[in-house]
C-alpha positions in Angstrom: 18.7 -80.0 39.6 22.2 -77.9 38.7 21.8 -78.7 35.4 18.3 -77.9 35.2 18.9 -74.5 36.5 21.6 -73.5 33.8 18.9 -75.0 31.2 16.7 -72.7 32.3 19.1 -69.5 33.3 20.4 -69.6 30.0 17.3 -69.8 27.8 16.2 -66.7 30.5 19.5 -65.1 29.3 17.8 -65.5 25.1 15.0 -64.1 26.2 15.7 -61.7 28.6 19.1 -60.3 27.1 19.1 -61.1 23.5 22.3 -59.2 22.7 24.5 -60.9 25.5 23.3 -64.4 24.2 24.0 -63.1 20.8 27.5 -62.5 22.1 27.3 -66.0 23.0 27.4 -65.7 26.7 26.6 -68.7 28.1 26.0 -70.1 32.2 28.2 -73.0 33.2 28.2 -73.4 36.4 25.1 -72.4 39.2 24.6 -72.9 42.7 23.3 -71.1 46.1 26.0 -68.0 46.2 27.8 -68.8 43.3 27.8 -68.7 39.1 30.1 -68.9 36.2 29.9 -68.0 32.6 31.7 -68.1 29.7 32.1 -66.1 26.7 33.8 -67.3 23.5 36.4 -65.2 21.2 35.2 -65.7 18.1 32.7 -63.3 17.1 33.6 -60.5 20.0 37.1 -59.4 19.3 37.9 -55.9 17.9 39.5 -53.8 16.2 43.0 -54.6 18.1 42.3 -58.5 18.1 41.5 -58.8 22.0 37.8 -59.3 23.3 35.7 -56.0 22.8 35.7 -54.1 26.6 32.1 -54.3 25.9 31.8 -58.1 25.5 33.8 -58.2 28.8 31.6 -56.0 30.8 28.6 -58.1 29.7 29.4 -61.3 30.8 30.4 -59.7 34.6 27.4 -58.1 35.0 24.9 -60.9 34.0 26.1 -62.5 36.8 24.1 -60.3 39.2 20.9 -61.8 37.9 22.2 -65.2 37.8 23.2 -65.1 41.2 19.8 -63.8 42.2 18.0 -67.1 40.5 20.3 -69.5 42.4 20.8 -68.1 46.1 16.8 -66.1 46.7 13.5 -66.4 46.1 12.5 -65.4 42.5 8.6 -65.0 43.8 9.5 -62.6 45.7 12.6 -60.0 44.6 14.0 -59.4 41.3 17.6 -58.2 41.2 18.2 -54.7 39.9 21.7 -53.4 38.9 22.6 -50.1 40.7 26.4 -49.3 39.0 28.9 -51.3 37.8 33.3 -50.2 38.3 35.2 -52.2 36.1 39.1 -52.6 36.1 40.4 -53.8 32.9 43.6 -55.6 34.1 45.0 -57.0 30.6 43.5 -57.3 27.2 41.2 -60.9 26.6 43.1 -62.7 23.7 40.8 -66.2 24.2 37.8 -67.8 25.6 37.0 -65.6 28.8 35.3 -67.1 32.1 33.6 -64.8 34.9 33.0 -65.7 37.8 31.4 -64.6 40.8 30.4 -65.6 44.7 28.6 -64.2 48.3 29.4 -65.6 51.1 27.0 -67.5 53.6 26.7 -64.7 56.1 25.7 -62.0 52.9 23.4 -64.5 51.6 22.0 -65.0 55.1 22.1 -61.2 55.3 20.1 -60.5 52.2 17.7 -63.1 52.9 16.9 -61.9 56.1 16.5 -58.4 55.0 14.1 -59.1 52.1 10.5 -58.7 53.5 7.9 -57.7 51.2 8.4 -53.9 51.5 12.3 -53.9 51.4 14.7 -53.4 49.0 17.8 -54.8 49.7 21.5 -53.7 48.4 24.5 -55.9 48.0 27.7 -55.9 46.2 28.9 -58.5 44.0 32.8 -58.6 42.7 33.5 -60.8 39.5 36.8 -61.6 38.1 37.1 -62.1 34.2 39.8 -64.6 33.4 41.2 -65.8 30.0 41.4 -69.1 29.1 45.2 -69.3 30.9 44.0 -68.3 33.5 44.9 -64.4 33.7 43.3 -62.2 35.0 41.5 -59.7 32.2 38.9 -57.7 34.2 37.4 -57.1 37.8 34.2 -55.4 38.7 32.4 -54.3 41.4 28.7 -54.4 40.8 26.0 -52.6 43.7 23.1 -54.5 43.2 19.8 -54.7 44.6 16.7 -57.1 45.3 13.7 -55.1 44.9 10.0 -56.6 46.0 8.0 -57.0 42.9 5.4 -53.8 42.8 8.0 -51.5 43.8 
């Protein structure tokens, strides 16, 4: 079932967001209240020979929506992105992986909070970490599930 879900989160991602899987962005991990992607180098460095800040910012924030497809009900809510902060911490020289979790009492939260007329905010904080392991980027995304129709 895991694997069926990045199967289909990712081809989402091509359709949905052509540009991040242009960038190569890719889903590797998936579950109820937590994802993972990864994003390679090659092909998304700059000028200064680390990862573009954009490249960075994109593979945080798709999480949002990833999240959303693994932990609630996709016939119900679609997730919207509010605002993103990011912190770049240290320049992305490799591979990067972001990552990004809610714990069991937001996701029981959200869930009980997302009736047919409500739209429901929550934040979600991903860490972007090269390939040893440093830290390169943190963000704070406010999110929301919105009822489709409104």
């Amino acid at each position: 079932m895991a694997d069926e879900q990045l199967v289909m989160m990712n081809a989402a991602l091509e359709q949905l967001i052509p540009r991040a899987h242009q960038m190569g962005v890719e889903f590797v991990e998936l579950r109820p209240g937590f994802v993972r992607a990864e994003v390679p180098f090659e092909g998304n460095g700059n000028h200064f020979g680390v990862v573009y800040a954009g490249v960075i910012f994109t593979v945080a924030e798709v999480l949002g929506g990833a999240i959303h497809f693994a932990t609630f009900d996709v016939s119900t809510h679609y997730p919207l992105v509010k605002s993103v902060a990011i912190d770049f911490v240290t320049p992305g020289k490799s591979k990067l992986s972001a990552s990004a979790s809610l714990s069991t009492e937001e996701i029981a939260r959200i869930q009980a909070a997302a009736t047919p007329d409500a739209k429901v905010p929550f934040v979600l904080e991903a860490e972007v970490v090269g390939a040893d392991g440093a830290v390169v980027a943190r963000t704070r995304g406010d999110y929301q599930l919105r009822p489709f129709g409104r």
